[in-house]
C-alpha positions as CSV (number, residue, x, y, z in Angstrom):
1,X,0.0,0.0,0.0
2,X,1.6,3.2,-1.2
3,X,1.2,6.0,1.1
4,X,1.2,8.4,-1.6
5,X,-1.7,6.7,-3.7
6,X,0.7,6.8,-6.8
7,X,2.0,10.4,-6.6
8,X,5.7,10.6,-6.1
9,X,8.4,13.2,-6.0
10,X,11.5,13.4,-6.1
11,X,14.0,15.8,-5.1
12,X,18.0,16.0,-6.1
13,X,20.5,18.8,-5.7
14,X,22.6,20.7,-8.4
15,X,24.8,23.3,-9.1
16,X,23.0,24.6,-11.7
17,X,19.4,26.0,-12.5
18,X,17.0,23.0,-12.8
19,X,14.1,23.0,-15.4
20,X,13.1,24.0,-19.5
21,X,14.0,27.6,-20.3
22,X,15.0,28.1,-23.8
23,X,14.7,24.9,-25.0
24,X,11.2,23.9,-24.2
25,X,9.7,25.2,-28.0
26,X,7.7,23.4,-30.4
27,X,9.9,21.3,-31.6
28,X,10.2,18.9,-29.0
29,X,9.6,15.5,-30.1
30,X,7.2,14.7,-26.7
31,X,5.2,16.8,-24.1
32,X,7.1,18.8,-22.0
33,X,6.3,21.2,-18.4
34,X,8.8,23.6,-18.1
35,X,9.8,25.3,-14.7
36,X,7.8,27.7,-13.7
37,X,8.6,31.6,-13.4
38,X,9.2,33.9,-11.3
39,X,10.3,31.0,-8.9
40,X,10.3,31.8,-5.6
41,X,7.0,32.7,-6.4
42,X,5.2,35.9,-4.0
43,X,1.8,36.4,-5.6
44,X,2.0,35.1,-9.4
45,X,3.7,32.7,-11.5
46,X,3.7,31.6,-14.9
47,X,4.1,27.5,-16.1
48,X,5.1,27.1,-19.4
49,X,4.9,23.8,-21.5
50,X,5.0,22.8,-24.6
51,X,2.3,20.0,-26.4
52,X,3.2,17.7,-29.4
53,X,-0.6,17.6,-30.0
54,X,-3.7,19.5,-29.0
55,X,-5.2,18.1,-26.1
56,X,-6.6,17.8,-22.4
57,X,-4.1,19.3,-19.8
58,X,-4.3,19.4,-16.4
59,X,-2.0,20.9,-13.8
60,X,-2.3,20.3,-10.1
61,X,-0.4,21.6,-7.3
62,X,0.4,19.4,-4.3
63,X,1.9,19.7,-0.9
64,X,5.3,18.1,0.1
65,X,3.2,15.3,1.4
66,X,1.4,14.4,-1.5
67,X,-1.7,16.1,-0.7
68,X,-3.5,17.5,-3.5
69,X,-3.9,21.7,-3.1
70,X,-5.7,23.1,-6.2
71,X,-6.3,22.2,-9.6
72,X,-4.8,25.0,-11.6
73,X,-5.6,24.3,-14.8
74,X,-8.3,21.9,-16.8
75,X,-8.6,22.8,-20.4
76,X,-7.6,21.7,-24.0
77,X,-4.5,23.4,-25.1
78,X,-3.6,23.8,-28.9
79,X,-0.5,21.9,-29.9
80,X,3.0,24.2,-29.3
81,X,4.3,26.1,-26.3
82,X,1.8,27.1,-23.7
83,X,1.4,29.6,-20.9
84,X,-0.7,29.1,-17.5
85,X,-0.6,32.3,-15.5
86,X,-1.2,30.9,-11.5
87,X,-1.9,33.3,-8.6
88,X,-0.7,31.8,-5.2
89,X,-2.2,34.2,-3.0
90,X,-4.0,33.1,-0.3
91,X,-1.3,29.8,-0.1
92,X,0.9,29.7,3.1
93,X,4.8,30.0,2.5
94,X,6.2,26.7,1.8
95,X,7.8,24.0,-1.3
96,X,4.9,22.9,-3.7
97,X,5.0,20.4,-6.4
98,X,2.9,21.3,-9.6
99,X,2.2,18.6,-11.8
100,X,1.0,18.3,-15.7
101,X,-0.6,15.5,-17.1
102,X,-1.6,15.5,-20.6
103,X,-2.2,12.3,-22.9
104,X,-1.8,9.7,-20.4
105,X,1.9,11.4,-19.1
106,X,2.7,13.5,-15.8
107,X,5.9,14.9,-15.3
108,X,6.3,17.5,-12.0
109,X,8.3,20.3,-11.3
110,X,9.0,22.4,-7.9
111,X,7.6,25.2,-6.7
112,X,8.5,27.6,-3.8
113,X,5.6,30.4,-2.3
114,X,7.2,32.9,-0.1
């Protein structure tokens, strides 16, 4: 029995930025979520990702134990690079995970509310 019903994170250190800047365009051969911006975030962020194909996206933001926090997003989304603008007032200061799933595929990225 998993404790986190199927939702897992996880977190490694580096030197160097982590996340999609630059590179996260439309001609990526899959879906990708790139990291989101400004990041620590005080009252809005934006999440960037890119789609092969038009389709159903979803992004959720969870808690560093799993729990699920808002839905931020539920909408088709053309095929190409996409913006969500999120506004975290109202959330206590803290790490957050934000999570895309689009076509059967979730990838997560990190997110810090100060």
């Amino acid at each position: 029995q998993s404790f986190f019903k199927g939702l897992y994170f996880f977190e490694t250190e580096h030197d160097a930025t982590l996340g999609l800047s630059d590179d996260l365009n439309s001609s990526t051969t899959k879906d990708a979520l790139g990291q989101n911006y400004p990041n620590p975030v005080s009252n809005s962020t934006t999440i960037p990702f890119t789609l092969i194909n038009s389709g159903k996206v979803v992004i959720r933001l969870y808690n560093t134990q799993g729990s699920l926090i808002r839905e931020i997003a539920s909408a088709v989304y053309p095929a190409g690079r996409n913006l969500v603008i999120f506004d975290t007032k109202g959330l206590p200061t803290g790490v957050y995970f934000y999570q895309l799933e689009s076509s059967g595929i979730k990838q997560a990225k990190k997110m810090i509310i100060k």
